[in-house]
Backbone as JSON, one array per atom type, in Angstrom:
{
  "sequence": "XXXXXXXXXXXXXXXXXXXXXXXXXXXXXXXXXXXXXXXXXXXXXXXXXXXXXXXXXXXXXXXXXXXXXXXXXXXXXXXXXXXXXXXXXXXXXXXXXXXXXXXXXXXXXXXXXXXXXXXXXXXXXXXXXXXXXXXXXXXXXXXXXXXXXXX",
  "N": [[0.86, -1.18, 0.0], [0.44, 1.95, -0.81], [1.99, 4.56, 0.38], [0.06, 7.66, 1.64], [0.84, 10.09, 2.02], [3.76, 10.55, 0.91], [4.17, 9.29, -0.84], [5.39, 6.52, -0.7], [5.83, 2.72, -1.26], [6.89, 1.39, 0.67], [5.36, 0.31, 3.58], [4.17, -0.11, 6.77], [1.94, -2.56, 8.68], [0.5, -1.51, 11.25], [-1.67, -2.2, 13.48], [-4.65, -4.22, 12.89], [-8.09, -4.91, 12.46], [-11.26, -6.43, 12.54], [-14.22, -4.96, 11.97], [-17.44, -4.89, 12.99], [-19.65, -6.17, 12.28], [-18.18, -8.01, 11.11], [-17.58, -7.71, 8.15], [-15.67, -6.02, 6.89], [-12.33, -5.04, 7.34], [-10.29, -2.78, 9.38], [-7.06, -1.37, 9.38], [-4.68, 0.12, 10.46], [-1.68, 2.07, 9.45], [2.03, 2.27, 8.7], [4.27, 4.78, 7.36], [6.84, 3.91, 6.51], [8.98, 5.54, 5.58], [8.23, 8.47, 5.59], [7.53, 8.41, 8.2], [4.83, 8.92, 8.9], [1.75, 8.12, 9.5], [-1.7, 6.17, 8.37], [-4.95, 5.4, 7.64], [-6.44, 2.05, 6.33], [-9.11, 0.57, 4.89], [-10.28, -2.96, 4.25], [-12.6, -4.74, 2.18], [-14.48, -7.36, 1.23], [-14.55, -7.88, -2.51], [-17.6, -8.04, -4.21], [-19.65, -9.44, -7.03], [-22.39, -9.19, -8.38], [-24.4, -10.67, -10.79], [-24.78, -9.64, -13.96], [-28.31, -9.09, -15.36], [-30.33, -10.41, -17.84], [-32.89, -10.13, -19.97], [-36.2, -10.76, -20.87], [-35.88, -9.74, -23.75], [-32.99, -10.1, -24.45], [-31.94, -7.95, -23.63], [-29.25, -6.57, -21.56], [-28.43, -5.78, -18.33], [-27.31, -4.06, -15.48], [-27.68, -6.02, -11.86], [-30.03, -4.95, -9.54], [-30.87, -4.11, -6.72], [-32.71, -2.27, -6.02], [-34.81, -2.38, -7.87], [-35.93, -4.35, -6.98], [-36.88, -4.41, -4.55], [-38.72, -2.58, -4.74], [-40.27, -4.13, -6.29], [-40.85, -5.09, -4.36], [-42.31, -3.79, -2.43], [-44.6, -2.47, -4.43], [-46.28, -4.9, -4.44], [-46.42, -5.56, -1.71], [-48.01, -3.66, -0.98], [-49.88, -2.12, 1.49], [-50.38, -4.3, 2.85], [-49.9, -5.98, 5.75], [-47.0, -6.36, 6.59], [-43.45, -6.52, 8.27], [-40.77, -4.34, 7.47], [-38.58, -5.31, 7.92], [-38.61, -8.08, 7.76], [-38.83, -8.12, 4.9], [-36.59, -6.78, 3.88], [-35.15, -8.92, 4.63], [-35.83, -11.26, 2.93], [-35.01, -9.74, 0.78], [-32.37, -10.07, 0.68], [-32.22, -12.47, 1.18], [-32.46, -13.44, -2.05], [-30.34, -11.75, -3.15], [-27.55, -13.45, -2.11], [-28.84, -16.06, -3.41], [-28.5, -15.54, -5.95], [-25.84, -14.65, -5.91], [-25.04, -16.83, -5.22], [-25.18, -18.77, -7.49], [-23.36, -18.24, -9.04], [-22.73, -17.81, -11.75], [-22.12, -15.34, -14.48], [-24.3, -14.01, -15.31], [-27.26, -13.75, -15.0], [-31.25, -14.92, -15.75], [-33.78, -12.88, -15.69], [-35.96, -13.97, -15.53], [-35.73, -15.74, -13.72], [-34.62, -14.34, -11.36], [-37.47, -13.29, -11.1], [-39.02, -15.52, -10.51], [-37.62, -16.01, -7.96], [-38.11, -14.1, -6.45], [-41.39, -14.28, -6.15], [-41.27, -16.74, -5.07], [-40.1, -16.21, -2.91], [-41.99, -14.01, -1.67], [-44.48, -15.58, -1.7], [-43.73, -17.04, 1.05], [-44.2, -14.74, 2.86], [-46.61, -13.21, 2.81], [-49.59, -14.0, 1.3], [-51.76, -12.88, -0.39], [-49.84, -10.48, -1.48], [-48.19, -11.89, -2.57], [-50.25, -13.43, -4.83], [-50.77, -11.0, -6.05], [-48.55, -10.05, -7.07], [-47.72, -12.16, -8.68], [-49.73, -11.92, -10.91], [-49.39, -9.81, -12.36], [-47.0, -10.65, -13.34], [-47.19, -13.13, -13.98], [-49.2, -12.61, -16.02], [-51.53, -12.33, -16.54], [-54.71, -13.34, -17.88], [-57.53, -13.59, -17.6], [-60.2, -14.41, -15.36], [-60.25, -16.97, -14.53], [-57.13, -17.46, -14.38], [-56.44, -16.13, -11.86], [-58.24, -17.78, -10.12], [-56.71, -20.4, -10.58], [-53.9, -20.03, -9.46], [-54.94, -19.18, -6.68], [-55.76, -21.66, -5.93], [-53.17, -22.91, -5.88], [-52.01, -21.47, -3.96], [-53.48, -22.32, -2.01], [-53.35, -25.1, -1.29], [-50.92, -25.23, -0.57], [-50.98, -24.17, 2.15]],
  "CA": [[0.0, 0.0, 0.0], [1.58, 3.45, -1.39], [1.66, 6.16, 1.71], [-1.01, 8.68, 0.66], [1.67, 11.48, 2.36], [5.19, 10.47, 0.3], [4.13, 8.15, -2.0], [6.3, 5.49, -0.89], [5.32, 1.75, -0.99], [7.19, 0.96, 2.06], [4.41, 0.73, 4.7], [3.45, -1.53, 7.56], [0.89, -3.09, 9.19], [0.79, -1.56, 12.93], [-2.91, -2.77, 13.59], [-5.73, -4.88, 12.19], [-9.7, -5.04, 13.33], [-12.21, -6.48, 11.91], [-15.44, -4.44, 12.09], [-18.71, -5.34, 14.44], [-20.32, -6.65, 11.32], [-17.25, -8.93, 9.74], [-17.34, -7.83, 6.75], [-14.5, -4.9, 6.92], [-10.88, -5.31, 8.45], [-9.56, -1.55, 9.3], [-5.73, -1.61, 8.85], [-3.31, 1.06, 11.06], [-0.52, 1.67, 8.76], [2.68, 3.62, 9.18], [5.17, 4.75, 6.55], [8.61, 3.47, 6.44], [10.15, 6.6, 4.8], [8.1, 9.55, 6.21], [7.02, 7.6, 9.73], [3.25, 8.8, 9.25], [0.46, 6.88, 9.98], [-3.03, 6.48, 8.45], [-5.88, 4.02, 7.97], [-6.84, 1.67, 5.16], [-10.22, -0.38, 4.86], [-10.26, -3.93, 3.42], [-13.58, -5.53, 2.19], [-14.79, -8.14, 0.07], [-15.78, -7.13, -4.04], [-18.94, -8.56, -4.46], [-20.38, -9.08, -7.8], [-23.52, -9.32, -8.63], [-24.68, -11.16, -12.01], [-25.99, -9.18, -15.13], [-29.38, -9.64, -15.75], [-30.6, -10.94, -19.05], [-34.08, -10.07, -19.52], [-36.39, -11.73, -21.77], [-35.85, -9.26, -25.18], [-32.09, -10.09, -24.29], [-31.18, -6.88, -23.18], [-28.66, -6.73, -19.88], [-28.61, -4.98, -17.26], [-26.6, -4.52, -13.68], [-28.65, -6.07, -11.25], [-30.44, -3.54, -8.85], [-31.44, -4.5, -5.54], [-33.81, -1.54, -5.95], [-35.69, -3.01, -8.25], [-36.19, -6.04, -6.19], [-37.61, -3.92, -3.5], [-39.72, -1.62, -5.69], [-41.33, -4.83, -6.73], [-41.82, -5.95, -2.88], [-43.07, -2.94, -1.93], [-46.11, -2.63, -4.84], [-46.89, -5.89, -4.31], [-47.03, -5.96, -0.21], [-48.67, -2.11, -0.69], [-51.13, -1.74, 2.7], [-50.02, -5.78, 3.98], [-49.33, -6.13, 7.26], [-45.59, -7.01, 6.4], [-42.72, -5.63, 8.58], [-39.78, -4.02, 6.89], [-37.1, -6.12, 8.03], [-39.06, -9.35, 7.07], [-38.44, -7.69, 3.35], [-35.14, -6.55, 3.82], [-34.71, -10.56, 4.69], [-36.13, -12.15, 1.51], [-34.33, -9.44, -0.59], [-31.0, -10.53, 0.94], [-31.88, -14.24, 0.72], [-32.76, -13.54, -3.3], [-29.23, -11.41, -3.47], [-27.32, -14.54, -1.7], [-29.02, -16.87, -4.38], [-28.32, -14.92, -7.42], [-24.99, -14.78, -6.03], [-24.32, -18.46, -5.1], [-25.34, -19.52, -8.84], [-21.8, -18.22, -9.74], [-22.48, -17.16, -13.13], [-21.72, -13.61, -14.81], [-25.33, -13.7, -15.61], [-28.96, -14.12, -14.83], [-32.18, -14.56, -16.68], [-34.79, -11.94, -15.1], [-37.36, -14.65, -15.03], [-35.34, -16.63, -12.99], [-34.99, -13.6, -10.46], [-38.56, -13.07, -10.75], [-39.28, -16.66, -9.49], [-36.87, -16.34, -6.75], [-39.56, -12.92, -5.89], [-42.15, -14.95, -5.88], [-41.09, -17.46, -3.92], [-39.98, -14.93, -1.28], [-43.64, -13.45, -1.14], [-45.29, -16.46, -0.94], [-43.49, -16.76, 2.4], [-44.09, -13.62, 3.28], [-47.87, -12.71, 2.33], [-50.4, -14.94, 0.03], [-52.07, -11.34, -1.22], [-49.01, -9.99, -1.78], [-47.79, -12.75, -4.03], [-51.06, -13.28, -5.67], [-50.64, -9.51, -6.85], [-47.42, -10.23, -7.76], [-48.17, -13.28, -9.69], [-51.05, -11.37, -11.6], [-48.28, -8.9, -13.41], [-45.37, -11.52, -13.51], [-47.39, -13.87, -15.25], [-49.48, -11.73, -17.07], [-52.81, -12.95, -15.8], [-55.69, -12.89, -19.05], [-58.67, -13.61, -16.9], [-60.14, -14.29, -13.81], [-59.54, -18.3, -14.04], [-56.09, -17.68, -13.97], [-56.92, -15.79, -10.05], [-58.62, -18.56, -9.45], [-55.78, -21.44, -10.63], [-52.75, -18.72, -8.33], [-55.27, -18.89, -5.39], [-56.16, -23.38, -5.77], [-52.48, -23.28, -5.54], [-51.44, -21.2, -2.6], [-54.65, -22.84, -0.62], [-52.72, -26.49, -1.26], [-49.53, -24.9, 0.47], [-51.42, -24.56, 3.64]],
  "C": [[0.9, 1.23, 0.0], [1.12, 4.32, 0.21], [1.01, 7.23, 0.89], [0.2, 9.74, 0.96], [3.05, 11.62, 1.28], [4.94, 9.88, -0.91], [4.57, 6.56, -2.06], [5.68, 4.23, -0.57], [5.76, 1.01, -0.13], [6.35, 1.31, 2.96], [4.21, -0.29, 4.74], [2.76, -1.66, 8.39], [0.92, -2.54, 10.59], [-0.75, -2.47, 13.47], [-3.85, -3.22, 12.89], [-6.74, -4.79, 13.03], [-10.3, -5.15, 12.44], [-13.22, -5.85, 12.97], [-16.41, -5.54, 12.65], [-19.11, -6.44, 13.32], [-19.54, -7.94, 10.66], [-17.39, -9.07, 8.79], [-16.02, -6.43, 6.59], [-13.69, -5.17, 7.67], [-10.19, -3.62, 8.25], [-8.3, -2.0, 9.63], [-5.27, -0.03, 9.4], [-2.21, 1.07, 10.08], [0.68, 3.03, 9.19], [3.56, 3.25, 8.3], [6.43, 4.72, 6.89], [10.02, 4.35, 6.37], [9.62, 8.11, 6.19], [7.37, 9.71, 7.57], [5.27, 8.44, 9.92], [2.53, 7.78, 9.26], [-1.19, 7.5, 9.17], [-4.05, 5.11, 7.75], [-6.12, 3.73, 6.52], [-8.26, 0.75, 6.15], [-10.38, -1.12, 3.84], [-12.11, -4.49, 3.49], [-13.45, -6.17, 0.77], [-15.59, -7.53, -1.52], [-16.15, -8.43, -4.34], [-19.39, -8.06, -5.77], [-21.18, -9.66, -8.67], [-23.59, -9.87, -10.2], [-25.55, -10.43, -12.63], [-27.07, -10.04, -15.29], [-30.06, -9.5, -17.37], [-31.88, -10.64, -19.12], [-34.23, -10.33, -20.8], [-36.14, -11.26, -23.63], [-34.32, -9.17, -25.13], [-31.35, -9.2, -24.16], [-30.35, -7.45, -22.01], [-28.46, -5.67, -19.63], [-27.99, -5.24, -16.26], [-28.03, -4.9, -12.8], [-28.59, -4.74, -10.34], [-31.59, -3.97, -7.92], [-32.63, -3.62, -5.51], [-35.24, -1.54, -6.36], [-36.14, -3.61, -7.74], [-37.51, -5.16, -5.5], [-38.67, -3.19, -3.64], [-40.89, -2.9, -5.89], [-42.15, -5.57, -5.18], [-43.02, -5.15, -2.45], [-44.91, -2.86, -2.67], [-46.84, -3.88, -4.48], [-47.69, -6.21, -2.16], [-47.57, -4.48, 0.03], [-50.25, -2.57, 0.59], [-51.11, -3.52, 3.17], [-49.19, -5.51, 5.17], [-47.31, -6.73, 7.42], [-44.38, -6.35, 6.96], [-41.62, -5.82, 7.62], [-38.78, -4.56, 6.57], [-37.59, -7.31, 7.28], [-38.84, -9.32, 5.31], [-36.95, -7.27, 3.25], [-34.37, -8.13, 3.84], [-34.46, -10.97, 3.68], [-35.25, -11.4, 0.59], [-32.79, -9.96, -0.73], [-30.78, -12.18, 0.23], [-31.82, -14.11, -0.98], [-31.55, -12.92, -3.82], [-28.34, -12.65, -2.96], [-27.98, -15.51, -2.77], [-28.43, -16.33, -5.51], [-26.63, -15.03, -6.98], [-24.08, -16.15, -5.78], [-24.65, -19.15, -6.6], [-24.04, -19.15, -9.34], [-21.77, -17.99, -10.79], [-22.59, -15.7, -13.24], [-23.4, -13.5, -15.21], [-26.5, -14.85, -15.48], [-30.13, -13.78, -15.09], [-33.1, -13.94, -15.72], [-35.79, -12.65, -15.09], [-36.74, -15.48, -13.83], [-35.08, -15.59, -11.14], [-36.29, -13.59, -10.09], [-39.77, -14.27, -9.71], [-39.04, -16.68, -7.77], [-38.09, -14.88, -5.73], [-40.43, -13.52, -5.58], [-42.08, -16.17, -4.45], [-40.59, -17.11, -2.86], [-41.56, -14.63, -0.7], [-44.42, -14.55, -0.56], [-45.24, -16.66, 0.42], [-43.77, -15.53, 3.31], [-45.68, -13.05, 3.32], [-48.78, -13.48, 1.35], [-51.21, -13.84, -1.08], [-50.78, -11.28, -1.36], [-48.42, -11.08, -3.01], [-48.88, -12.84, -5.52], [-51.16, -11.8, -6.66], [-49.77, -9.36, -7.72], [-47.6, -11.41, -9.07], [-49.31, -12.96, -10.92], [-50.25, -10.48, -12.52], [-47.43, -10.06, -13.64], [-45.84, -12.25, -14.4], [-48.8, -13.27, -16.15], [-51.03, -11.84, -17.01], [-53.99, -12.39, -17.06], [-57.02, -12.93, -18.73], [-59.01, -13.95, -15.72], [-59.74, -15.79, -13.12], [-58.4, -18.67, -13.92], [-55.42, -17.05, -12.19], [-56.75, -16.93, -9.86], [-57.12, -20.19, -9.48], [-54.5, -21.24, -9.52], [-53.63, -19.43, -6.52], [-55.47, -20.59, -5.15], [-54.4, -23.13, -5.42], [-51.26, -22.73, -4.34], [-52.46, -21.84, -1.35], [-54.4, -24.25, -0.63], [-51.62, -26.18, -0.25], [-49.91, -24.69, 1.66], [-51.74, -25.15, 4.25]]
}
């Protein structure tokens, strides 16, 4: 690590700490040449898989999205915050344990789904009514025969 003060790449380690959280290790350092001292922060790069969507565009994924879609869907459900902040994590954690540079946007949209369901049976059903594109009311009714089996 270059000394931000001299430039010089002689610098060493006086202290390490990992952060409350363990995901950051702060790093004490002190230069060799011009004996200052000042801090580095190490973390893990994390990255996320382009998403492919079905007219084969890509796209960076965007956790925002995710949440945009929790939110319309659990609009006025009894659903606390964190319980969504959960599922979006678990659905970032999947997308990122598949290990590929890319992922098809239906295959996210599943992994949505199958969050909600856990989470709300309205709220999915709403969701499930845009996602799959819903042309009448017997496709309600087919959504709702098969969340009233899961109970």
């Amino acid at each position: 690590m270059k000394c931000p003060f001299c430039g010089s790449p002689d610098t060493q380690v006086v202290d390490s700490r990992v952060s409350d959280e363990g995901d950051t290790v702060r790093r004490r350092r002190r230069c060799n040449v011009c004996d200052k001292r000042f801090t580095t922060f190490e973390t893990a790069e994390v990255r996320l898989p382009q998403v492919v969507k079905q007219n084969g565009q890509r796209s960076e994924f965007d956790r925002e999205k995710i949440r945009v879609s929790f939110h319309r869907a659990l609009h006025k459900r009894p659903v606390p915050t964190q319980l969504v902040d959960e599922a979006i994590s678990r659905i970032l954690q999947k997308a990122l344990a598949i290990g590929e540079r890319e992922i098809p946007s239906r295959q996210i949209g599943e992994m949505v789904m199958t969050e909600l369901a856990k989470l709300d049976k309205v709220a999915y059903i709403r969701f499930a009514s845009v996602y799959r594109s819903f042309s009448d009311v017997e496709d309600f009714r087919d959504v709702i025969r098969e969340v009233s089996k899961k109970d």
